[in-house]
C-alpha positions as CSV (number, residue, x, y, z in Angstrom):
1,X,-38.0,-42.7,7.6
2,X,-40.6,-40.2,7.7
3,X,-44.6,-42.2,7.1
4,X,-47.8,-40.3,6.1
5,X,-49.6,-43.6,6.3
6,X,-50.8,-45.3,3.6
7,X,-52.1,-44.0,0.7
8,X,-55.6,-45.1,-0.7
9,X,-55.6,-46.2,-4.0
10,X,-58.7,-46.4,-6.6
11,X,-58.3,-49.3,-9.3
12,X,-59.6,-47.7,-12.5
13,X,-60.5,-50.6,-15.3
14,X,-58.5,-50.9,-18.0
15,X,-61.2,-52.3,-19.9
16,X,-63.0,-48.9,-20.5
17,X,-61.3,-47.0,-23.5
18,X,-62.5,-44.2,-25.8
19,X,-63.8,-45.9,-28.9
20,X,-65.3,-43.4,-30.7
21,X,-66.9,-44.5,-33.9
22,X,-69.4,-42.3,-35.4
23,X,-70.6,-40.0,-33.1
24,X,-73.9,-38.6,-34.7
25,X,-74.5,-42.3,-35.3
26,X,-74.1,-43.6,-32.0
27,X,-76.0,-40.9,-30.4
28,X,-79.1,-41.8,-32.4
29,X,-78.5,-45.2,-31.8
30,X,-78.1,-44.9,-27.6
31,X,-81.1,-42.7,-28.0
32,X,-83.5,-45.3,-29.2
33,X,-82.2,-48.1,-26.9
34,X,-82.4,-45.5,-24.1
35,X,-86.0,-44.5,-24.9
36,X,-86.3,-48.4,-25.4
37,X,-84.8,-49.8,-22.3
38,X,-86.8,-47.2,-20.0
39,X,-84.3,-46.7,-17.7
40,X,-84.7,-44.8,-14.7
41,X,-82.7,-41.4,-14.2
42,X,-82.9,-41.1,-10.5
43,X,-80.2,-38.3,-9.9
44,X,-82.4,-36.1,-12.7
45,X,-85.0,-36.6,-11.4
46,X,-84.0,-35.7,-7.9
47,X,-82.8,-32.5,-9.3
48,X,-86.1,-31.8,-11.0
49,X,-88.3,-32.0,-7.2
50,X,-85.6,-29.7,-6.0
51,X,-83.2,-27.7,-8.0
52,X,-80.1,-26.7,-5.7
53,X,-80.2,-23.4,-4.9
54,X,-76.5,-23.0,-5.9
55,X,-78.0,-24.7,-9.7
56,X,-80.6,-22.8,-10.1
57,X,-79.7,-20.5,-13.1
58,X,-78.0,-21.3,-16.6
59,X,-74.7,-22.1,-17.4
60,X,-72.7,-22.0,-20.1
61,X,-68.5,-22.1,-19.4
62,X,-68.5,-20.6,-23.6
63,X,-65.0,-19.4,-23.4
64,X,-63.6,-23.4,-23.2
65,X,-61.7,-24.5,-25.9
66,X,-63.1,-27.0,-28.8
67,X,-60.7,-29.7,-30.3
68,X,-62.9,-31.8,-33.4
69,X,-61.9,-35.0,-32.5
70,X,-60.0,-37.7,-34.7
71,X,-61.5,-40.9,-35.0
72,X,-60.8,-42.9,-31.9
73,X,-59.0,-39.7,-30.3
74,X,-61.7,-38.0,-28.0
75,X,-60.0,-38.8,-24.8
76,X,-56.9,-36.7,-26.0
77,X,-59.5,-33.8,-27.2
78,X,-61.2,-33.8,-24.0
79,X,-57.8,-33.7,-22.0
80,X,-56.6,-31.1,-24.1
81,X,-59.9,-28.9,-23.7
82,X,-59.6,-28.9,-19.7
83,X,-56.3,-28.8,-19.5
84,X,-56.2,-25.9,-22.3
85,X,-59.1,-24.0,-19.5
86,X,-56.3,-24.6,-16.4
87,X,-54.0,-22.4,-18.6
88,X,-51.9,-25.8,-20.2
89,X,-51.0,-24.6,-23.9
90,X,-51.5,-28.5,-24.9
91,X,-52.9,-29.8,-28.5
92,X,-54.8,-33.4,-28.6
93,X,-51.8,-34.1,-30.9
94,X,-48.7,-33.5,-28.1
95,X,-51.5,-35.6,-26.4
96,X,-51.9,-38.9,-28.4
97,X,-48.4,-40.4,-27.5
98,X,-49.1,-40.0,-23.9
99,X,-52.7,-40.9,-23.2
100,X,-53.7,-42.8,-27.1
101,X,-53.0,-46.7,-26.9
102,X,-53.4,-47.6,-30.6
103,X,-54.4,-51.2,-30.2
104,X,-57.3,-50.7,-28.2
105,X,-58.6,-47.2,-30.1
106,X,-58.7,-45.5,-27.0
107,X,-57.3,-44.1,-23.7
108,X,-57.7,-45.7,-20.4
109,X,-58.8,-43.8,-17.3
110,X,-55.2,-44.2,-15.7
111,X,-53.5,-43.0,-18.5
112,X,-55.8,-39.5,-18.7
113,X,-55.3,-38.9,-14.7
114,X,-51.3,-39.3,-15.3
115,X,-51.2,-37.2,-18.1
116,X,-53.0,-34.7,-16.4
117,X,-50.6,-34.7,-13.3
118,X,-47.7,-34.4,-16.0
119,X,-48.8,-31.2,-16.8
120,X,-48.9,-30.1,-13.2
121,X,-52.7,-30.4,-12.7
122,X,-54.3,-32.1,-9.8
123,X,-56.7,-35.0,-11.2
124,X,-59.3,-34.9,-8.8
125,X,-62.1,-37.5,-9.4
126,X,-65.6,-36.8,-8.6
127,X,-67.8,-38.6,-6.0
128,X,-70.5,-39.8,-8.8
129,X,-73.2,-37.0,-7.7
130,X,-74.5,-35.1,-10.6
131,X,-75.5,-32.2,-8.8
132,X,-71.9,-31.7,-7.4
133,X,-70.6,-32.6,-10.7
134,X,-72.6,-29.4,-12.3
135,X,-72.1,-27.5,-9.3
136,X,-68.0,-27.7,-10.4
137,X,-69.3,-26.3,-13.5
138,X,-71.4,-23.5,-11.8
139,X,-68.3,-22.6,-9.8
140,X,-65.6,-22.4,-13.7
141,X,-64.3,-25.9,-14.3
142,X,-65.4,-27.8,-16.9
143,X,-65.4,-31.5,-16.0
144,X,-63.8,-34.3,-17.9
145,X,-66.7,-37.4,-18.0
146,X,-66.5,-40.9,-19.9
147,X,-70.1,-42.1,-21.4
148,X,-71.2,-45.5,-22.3
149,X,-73.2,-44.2,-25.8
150,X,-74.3,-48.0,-26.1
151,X,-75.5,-50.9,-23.6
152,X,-73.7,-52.1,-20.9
153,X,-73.7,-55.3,-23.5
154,X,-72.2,-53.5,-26.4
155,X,-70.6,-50.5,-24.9
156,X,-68.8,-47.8,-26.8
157,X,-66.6,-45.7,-24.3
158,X,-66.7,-42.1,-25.2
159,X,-64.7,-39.0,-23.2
160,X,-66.7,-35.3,-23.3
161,X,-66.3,-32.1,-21.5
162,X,-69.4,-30.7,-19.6
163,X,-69.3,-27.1,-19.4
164,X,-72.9,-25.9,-19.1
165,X,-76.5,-26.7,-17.8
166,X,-79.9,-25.9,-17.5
167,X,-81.6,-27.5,-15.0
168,X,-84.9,-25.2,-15.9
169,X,-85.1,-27.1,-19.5
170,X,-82.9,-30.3,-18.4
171,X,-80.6,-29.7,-20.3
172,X,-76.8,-29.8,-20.2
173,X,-74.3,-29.0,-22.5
174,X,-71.0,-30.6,-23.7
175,X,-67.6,-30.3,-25.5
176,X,-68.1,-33.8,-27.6
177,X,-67.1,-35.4,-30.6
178,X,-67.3,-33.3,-33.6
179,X,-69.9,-30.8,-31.9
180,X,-68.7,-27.7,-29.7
181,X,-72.1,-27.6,-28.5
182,X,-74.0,-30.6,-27.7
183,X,-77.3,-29.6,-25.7
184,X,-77.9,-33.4,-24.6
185,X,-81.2,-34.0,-22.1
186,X,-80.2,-34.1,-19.0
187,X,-81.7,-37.6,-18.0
188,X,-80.3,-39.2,-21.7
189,X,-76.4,-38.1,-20.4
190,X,-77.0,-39.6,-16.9
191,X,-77.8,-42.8,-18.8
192,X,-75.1,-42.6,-20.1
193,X,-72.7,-41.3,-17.5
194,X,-73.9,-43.9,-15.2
195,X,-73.1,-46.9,-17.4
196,X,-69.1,-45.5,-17.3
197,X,-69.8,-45.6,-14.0
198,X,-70.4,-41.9,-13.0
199,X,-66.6,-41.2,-13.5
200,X,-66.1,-37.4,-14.1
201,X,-62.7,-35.4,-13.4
202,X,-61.7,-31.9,-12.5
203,X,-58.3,-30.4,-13.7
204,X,-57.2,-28.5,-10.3
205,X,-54.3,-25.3,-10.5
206,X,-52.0,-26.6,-6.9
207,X,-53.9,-24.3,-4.4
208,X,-57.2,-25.3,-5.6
209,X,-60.2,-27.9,-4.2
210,X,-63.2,-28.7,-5.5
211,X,-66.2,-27.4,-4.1
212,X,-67.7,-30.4,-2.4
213,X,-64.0,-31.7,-1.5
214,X,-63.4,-35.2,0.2
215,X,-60.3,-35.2,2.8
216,X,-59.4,-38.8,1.9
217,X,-59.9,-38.6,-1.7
218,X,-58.1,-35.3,-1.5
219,X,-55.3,-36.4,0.1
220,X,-55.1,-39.4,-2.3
221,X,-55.0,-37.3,-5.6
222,X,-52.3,-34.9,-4.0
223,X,-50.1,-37.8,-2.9
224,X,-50.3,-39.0,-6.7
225,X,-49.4,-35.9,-8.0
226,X,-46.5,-35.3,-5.7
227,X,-44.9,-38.5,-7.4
228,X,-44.1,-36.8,-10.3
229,X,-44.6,-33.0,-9.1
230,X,-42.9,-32.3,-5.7
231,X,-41.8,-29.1,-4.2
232,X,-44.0,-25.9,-4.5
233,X,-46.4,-27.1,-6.6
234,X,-47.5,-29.6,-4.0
235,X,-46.1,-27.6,-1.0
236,X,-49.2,-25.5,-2.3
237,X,-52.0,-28.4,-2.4
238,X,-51.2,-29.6,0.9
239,X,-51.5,-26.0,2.3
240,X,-54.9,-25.7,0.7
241,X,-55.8,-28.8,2.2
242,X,-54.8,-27.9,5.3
243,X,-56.4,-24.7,5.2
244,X,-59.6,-26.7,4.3
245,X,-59.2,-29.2,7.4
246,X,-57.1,-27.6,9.8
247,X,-56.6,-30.5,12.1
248,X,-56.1,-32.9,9.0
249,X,-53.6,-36.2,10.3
250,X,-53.1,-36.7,6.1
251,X,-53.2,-32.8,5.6
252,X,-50.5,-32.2,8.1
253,X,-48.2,-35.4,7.9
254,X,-48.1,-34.3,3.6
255,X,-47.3,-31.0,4.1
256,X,-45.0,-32.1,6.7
257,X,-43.3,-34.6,4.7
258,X,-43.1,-32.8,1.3
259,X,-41.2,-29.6,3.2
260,X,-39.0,-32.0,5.1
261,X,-38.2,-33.5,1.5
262,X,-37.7,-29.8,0.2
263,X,-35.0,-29.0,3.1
264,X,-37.7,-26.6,5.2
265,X,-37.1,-28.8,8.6
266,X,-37.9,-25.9,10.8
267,X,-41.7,-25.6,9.2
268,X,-41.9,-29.3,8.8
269,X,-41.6,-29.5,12.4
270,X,-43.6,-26.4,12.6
271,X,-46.5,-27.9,10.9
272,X,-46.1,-31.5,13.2
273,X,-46.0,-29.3,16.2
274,X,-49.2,-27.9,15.4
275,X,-51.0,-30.9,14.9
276,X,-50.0,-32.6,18.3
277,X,-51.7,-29.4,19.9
278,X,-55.0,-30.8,18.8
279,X,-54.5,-34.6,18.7
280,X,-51.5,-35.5,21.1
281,X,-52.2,-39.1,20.5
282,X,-51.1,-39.6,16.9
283,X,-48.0,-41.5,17.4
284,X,-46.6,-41.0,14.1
285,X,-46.3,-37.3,14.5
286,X,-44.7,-37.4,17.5
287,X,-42.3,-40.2,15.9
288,X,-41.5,-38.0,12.6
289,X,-41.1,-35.0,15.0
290,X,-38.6,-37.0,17.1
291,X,-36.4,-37.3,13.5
292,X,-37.2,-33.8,12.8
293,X,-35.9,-32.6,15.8
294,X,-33.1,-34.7,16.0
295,X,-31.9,-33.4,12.6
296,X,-32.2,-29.8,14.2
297,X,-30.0,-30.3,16.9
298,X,-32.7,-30.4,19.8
299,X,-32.0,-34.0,21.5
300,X,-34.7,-33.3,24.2
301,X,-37.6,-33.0,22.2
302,X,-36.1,-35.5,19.8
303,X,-36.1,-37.9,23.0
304,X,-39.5,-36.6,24.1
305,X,-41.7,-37.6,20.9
306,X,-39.6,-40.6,20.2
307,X,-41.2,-42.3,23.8
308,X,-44.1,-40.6,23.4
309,X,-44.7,-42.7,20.0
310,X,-43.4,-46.0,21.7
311,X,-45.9,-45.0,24.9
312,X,-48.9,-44.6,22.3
313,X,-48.3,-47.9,20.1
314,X,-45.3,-49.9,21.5
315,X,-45.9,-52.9,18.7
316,X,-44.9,-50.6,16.1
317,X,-41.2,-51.5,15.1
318,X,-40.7,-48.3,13.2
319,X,-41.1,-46.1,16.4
320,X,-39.3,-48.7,18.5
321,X,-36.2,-48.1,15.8
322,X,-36.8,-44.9,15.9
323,X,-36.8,-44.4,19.5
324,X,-33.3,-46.9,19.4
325,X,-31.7,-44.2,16.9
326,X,-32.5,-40.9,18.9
327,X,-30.9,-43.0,22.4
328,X,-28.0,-43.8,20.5
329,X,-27.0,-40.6,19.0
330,X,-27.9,-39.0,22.5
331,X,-25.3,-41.7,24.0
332,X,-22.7,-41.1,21.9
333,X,-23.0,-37.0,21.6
334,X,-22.7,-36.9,17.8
């Protein structure tokens, strides 16, 4: 009944896996083909004309947990070290059965952002910008990233935890493999990072955003985690997103939705009302406020934004059923 519009969805390839053979070995080995290859690091280098201001001291996140990885098993280590940061008393091992897939020696990307919801984290998934990637560092929250440690060719996936930098040496600084700290150069991990794709994740507390947060991509990652964690916990994120952007269609029609779903009909109309003070012409509030008010006893208003949806976009069928449903009830007094 009640439609937040569709949800944007990210395909993540199930092709790229954790396979973690021999860490110290591979790293010696990516660093000759690196150094061989001469491939550019354009992100570093942009950094190095003009450090951020909000980048330009050290840091080092040194209170994050360290899990020695098993062989094949650095994507539940990884998990387990942000999720252990968010306050998530998890081990790698209560990790393997959800995230490990045993014939491929690794976990996929999917898997890792589910089990992170599971454990009532938003899995919020980075833009691809190094510099906001280490500014999520600079402001507490060590980011989950995937490497490529070999050729696009011959790649071996490979999950770490950044959790410091410095931008002064170009340097930054990982949870990885069998090393708590791994001071990597900076323009070696971009190489890296940007043949997995520049995928990095942060582990959000519901409440929280990321400092350079996306309203769409926002709104995406809350909608997945309400699958599996509804009520306050996402009651919560769609408040902080709404707090963020205050005149939010997808801000306003989740929080809407997920405290109509909860029984708070009085707020979720509330929060609908709101929004039609700033955009009047978003037909699908006025056509969930129509049920809303219905459900509350006020037929007038119910009958108000029910024609005011059909007025705005008469092809839709949903608002012409909807507008059909409030008539009838009106007509027959129930």
């Amino acid at each position: 009944m009640l439609r937040a519009g569709s949800v944007l969805q990210r395909v993540l390839s199930p092709e790229l896996t954790d396979h973690a053979l021999s860490f110290r070995a591979w790293i010696s080995l990516v660093m000759a083909f690196t150094l061989a290859a001469c491939v550019s690091s354009p992100q570093t280098e942009s950094l190095h004309h003009a450090i951020p201001a909000p980048l330009s001291s050290p840091v080092n996140l040194s209170d994050v947990a360290f899990f020695p990885q098993a062989d094949y098993q650095c994507g539940p280590a990884a998990l387990a070290t942000v999720l252990n940061y968010s306050a998530v008393a998890v081990t790698p091992d209560e990790l393997v059965p959800q995230v490990y897939i045993p014939a491929r020696r690794g976990s996929l990307q999917i898997e890792m952002l589910a089990a992170t919801r599971r454990y009532g984290q938003i899995a919020y998934v980075l833009s691809g910008s190094l510099s906001e990637m280490l500014q999520e560092v600079g402001n507490g929250k060590p980011v989950l990233v995937m490497q490529n440690l070999g050729l696009s060719r011959w790649p071996q996936w490979h999950y770490a935890v950044v959790v410091g930098y410095d931008l002064t040496r170009s340097e930054i600084r990982l949870r990885s493999g069998t090393i708590r700290d791994y001071v990597m150069p900076l323009a070696l991990f971009e190489k890296t990072w940007a043949r997995a794709d520049h995928w990095a994740v942060v582990a959000l507390t519901p409440g929280e955003l990321p400092v350079h947060a996306d309203e769409i991509a926002y709104f995406q990652r809350v909608a997945d985690f309400e699958q599996s964690q509804s009520g306050e916990p996402a009651i919560r994120s769609w408040r902080a997103g709404l707090q963020r952007w205050p005149v939010s269609r997808l801000m306003s029609m989740g929080l809407s939705n997920q405290l109509y779903a909860q029984g708070n009909m009085p707020e979720a109309a509330q929060v609908l009302q709101q929004l039609l003070l700033a955009d009047a012409g978003f037909a699908s509030a006025h056509n969930n406020l129509a049920w809303i008010s219905l459900e509350l006893g006020d037929s007038v208003a119910a009958l108000h934004h029910a024609q005011r949806a059909v007025e705005l976009d008469a092809d839709d069928d949903n608002f012409r059923s909807t507008l059909q449903a409030v008539q009838s009830k009106i007509s027959s007094g129930k």
